[in-house]
C-alpha positions in Angstrom: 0.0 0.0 0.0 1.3 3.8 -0.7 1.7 5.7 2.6 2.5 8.8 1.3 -0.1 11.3 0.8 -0.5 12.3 -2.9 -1.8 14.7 -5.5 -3.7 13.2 -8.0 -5.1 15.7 -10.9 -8.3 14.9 -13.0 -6.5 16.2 -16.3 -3.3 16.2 -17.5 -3.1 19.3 -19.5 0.2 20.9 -19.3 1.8 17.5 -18.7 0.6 16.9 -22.6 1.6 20.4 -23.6 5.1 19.9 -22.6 5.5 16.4 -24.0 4.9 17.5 -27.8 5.8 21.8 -27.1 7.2 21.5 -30.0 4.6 20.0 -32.7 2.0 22.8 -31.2 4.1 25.7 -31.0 5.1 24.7 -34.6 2.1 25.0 -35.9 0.4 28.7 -33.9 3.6 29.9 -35.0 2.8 28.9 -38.7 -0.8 30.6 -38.2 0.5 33.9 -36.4 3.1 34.4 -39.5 0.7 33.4 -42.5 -1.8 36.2 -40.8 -4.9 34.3 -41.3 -6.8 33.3 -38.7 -10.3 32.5 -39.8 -10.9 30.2 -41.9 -7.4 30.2 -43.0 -5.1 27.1 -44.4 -4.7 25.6 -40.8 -8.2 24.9 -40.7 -8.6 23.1 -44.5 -5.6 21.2 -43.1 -7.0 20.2 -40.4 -10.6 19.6 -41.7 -8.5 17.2 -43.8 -6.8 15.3 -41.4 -10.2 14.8 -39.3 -11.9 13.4 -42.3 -9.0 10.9 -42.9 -9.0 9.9 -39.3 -12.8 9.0 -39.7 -12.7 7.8 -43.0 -15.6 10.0 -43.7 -15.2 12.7 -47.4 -16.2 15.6 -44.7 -15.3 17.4 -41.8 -16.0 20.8 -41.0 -14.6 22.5 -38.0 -17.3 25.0 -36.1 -16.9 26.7 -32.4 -18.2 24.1 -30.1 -19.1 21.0 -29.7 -22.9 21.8 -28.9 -23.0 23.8 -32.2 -21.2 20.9 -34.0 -24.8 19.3 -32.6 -27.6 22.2 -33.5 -25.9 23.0 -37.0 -25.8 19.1 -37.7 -29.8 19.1 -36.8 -30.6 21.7 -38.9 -28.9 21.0 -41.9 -30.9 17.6 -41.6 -34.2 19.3 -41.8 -34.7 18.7 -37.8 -37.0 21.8 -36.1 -40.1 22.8 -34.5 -42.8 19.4 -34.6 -40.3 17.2 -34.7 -38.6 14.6 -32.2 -35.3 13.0 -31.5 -34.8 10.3 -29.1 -32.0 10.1 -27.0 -30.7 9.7 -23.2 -30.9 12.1 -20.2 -28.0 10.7 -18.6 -25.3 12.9 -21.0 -24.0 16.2 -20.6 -26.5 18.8 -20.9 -25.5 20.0 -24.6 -27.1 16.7 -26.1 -30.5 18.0 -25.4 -29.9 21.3 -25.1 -28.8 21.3 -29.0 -31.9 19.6 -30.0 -34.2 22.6 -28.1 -32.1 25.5 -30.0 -32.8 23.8 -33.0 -36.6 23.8 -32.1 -37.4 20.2 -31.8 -38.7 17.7 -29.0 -36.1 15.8 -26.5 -37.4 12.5 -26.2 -36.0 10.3 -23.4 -35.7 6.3 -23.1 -33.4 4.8 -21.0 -29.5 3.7 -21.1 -28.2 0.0 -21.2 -27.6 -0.8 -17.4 -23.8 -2.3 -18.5 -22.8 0.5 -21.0 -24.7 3.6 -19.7 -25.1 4.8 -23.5 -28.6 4.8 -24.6 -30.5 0.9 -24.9 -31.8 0.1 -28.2 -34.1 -2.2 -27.3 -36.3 0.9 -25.4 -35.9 3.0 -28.9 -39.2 1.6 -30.6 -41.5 1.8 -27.9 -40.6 6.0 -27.8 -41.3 6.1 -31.7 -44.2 8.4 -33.1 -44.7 9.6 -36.2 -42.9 12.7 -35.3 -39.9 10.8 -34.8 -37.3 12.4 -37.1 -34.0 11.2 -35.6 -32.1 9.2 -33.2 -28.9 10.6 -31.0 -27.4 8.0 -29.4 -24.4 9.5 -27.0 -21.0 7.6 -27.3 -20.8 7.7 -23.6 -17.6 8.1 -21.2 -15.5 6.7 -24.2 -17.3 3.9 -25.7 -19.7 3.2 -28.6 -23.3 3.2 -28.4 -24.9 -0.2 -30.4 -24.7 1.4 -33.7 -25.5 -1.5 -35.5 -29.0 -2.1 -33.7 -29.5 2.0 -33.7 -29.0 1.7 -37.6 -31.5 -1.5 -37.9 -34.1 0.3 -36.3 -33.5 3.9 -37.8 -33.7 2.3 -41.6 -37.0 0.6 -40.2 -38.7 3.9 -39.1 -37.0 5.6 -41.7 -35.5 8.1 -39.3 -32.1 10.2 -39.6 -29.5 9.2 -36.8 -26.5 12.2 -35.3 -23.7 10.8 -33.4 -22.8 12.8 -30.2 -19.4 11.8 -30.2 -18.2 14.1 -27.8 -16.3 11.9 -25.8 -15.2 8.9 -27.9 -12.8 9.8 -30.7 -11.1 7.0 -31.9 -13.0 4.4 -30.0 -15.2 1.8 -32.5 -17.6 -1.1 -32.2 -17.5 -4.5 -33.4 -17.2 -4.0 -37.3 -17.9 -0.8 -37.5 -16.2 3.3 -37.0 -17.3 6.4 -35.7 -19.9 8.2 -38.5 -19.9 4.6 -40.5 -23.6 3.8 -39.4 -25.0 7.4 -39.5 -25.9 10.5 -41.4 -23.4 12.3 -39.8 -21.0 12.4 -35.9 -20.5 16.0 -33.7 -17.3 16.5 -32.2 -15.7 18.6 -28.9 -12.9 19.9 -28.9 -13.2 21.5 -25.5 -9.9 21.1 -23.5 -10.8 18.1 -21.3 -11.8 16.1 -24.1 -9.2 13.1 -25.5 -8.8 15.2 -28.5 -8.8 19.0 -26.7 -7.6 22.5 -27.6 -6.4 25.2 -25.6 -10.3 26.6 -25.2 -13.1 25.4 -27.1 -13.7 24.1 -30.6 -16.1 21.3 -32.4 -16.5 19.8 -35.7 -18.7 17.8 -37.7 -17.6 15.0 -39.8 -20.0 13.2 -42.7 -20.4 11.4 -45.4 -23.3 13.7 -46.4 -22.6 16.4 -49.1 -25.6 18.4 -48.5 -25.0 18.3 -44.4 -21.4 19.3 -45.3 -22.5 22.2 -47.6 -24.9 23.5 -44.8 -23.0 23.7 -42.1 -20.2 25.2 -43.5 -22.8 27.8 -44.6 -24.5 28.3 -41.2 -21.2 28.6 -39.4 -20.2 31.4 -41.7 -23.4 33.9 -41.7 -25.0 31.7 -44.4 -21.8 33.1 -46.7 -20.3 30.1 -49.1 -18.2 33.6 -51.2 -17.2 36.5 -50.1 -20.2 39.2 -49.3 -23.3 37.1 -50.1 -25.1 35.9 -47.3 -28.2 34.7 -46.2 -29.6 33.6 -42.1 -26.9 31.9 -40.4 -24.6 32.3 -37.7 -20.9 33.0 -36.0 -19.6 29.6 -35.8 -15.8 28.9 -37.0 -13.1 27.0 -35.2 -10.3 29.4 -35.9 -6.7 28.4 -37.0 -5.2 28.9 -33.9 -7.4 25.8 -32.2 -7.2 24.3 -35.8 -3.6 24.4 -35.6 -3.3 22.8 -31.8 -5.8 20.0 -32.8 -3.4 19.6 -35.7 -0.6 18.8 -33.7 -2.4 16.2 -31.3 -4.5 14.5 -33.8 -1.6 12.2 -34.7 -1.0 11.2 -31.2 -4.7 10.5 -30.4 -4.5 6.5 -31.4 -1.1 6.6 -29.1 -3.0 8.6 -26.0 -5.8 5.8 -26.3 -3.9 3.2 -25.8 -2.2 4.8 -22.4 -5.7 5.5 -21.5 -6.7 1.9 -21.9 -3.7 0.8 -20.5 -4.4 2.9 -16.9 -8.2 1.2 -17.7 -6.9 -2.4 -17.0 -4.5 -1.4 -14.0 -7.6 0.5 -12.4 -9.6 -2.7 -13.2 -7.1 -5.0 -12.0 -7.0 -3.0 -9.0 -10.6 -2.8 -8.3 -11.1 -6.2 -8.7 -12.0 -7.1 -5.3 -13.9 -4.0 -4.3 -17.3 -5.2 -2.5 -19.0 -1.7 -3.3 -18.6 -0.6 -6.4 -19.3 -1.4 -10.2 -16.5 -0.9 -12.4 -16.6 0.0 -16.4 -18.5 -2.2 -18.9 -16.6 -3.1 -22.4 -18.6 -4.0 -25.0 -16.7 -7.3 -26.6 -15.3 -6.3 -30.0 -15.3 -2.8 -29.2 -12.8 -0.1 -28.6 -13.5 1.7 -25.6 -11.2 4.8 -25.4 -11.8 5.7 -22.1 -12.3 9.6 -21.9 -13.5 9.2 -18.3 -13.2 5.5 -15.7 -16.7 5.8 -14.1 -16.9 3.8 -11.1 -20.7 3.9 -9.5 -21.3 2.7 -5.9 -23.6 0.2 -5.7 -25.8 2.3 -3.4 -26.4 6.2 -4.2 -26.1 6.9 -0.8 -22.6 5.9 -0.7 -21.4 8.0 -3.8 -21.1 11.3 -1.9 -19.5 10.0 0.4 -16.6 8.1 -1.6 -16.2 11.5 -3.3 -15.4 13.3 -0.2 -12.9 10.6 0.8 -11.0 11.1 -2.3 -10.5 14.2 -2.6 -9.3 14.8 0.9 -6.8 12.0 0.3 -5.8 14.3 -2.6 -7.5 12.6 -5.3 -9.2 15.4 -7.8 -12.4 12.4 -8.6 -15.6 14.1 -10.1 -19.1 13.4 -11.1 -19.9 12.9 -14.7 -23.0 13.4 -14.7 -24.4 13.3 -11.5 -27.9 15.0 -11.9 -29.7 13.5 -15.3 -31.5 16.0 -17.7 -34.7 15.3 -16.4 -33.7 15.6 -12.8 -32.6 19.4 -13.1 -33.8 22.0 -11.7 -37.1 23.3 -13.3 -37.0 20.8 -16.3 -38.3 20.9 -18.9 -38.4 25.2 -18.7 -40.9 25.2 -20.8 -38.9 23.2 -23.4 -40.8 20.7 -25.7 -39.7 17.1 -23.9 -41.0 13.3 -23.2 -39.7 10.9 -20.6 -40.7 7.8 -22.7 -41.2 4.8 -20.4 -39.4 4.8 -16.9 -35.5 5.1 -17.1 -33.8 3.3 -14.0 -30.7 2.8 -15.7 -30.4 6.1 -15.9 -30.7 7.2 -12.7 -29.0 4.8 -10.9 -26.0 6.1 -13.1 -26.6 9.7 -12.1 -26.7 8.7 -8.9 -23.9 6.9 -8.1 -21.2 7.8 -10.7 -17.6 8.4 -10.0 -15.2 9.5 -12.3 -11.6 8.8 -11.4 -8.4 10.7 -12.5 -8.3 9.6 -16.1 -5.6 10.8 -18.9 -2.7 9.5 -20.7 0.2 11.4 -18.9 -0.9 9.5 -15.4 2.1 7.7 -13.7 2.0 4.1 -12.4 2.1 5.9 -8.3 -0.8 7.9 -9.0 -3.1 5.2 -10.5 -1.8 2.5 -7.5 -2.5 6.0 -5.2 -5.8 5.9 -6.2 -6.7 2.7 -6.3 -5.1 2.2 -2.8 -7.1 4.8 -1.4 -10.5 3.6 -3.4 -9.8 0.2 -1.6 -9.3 2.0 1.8 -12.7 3.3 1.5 -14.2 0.3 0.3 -12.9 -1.5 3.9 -14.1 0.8 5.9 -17.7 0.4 4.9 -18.0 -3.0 4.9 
């Protein structure tokens, strides 16, 4: 057992910065001296890259990753009437893009072993305002795209990828944006792939989703001074340039987080109180966050508290579903479709431990030591 107290960060940040310095500042040094910023060379480059990584003939870089959503959902035809089913255990943005664009939030509930959203509860939440389905690639790991994609075809029904969180993770036979009309990206700072800030993308196989959202996110302009409604969405070179730079590493990064995945595992093993992390078989879970959940929701707060004061930065991901906020649905078109247990329970009793490829060997053993301390005592 380590004795000695640590200091265990959630992110690994500046660690990253300084191991490839030189790639990144490389590259905003290239964008400061070719004095375009917008829309400039970085970003085509990049935009290329991103489509290659995917295998898709698209990408298209825009500010955020919620945007990356909305701007997806409108080029696809999806506004006021219509409905999209997805989960309510997801960060905020998933249904919050689906309101700015004007349509209904429908909620089923997630698979109890994989937390992203359970196909076999899509049907029952169909109506014939159904227009799309937007499964969540939760914590790092593919929703069932292949059962997602057999019922879409069947209802006839678009389906957008919140890939917010799993870049470079796949299922069983299937990539990222293979099995849907288009994926939304983050590029917010936390994420595997992050820049210094915030940034999003959209990457498609669609040539009329690509030739709309690069519209919207420039006023509605596709040449110089013509225009029509749109908006102020662009991920500028400077981000394009920093994603540039760590794109090549992301396959490498995912491997060290899957690596600290299997020593937390390992470790965890013989915990009496907690659920560890389901992995699909076949699939490539690239671990964005470890989510731990106590087996009983009154022990979660608890086991946070605990780990922090032993140093260890653990946080909640997402511990208050959608539907559980604070006045939901604030006036905001919304259905809970059927009851969603799975969903709550996760909410409830998730833990996300310190999770990112620059961790050392001490710090993961820190945390698991301490995890299993805690564990002990409530027995």
């Amino acid at each position: 057992m380590l004795a000695t107290k640590l200091n265990v960060a959630f992110y690994g940040h500046v660690r990253q910065y300084h191991n490839i310095k030189a790639e990144i500042d490389a590259n905003i040094h290239e964008v400061l001296e070719s004095g375009q910023y917008v829309l400039g060379p970085m970003l085509k480059k990049f935009e290329s890259e991103l489509a290659d990584f995917h295998g898709t003939k698209y990408a298209i870089g825009v500010g955020n990753g919620t945007d990356a959503l909305w701007l997806t959902f409108m080029a696809l035809g999806i506004g006021p009437g219509d409905e999209c089913i997805t989960t309510t255990n997801t960060f905020f943005a998933t249904a919050e893009a689906i309101w700015i664009a004007g349509a209904t939030a429908v909620f089923v509930d997630s698979d109890p072993h994989t937390n992203c959203i359970d196909p076999t509860k899509i049907e029952a939440a169909i109506t014939p305002r159904t227009k799309a389905l937007v499964p969540v690639h939760l914590y790092g790991q593919c929703a069932d795209m292949k059962a997602i994609r057999k019922i879409a075809d069947k209802h006839h029904l678009l389906v957008i990828e919140d890939n917010a969180q799993a870049i470079g993770a796949h299922g069983d036979g299937f990539r990222i944006a293979d099995l849907s009309d288009a994926a939304t990206i983050s590029f917010i700072i936390q994420k595997n792939l992050g820049t210094f800030g915030d940034g999003g993308a959209v990457v498609t196989n669609n040539a009329e989703v690509d030739r709309i959202v690069r519209k919207l996110r420039n006023h509605g302009s596709d040449k110089r001074s013509c225009h029509s409604p749109g908006f102020n969405s662009r991920l500028d070179d400077l981000h394009a340039g920093v994603l540039s730079a760590k794109l090549k590493h992301t396959h490498e990064w995912s491997d060290l987080r899957r690596k600290w995945a299997v020593r937390y595992t390992r470790g965890l093993a013989s915990a009496k109180n907690i659920a560890l992390p389901y992995e699909t078989p076949g699939y490539r879970h690239v671990y964005h966050l470890y989510v731990i959940e106590t087996k009983l929701a009154q022990h979660r707060d608890g086991l946070l508290a605990f780990l922090n004061a032993e140093g260890i930065d653990a946080k909640c991901h997402y511990p208050i579903a959608i539907h559980q906020q604070e006045g939901y649905p604030w006036g905001k078109p919304a259905r809970i479709a059927g009851p969603i247990p799975n969903s709550e329970r996760n909410a409830a009793c998730c833990i996300s431990l310190p999770m990112f490829p620059e961790l050392t060997e001490e710090e993961v053993d820190y945390t698991i030591d301490r995890v299993l301390d805690w564990d002990k005592r409530i027995r």
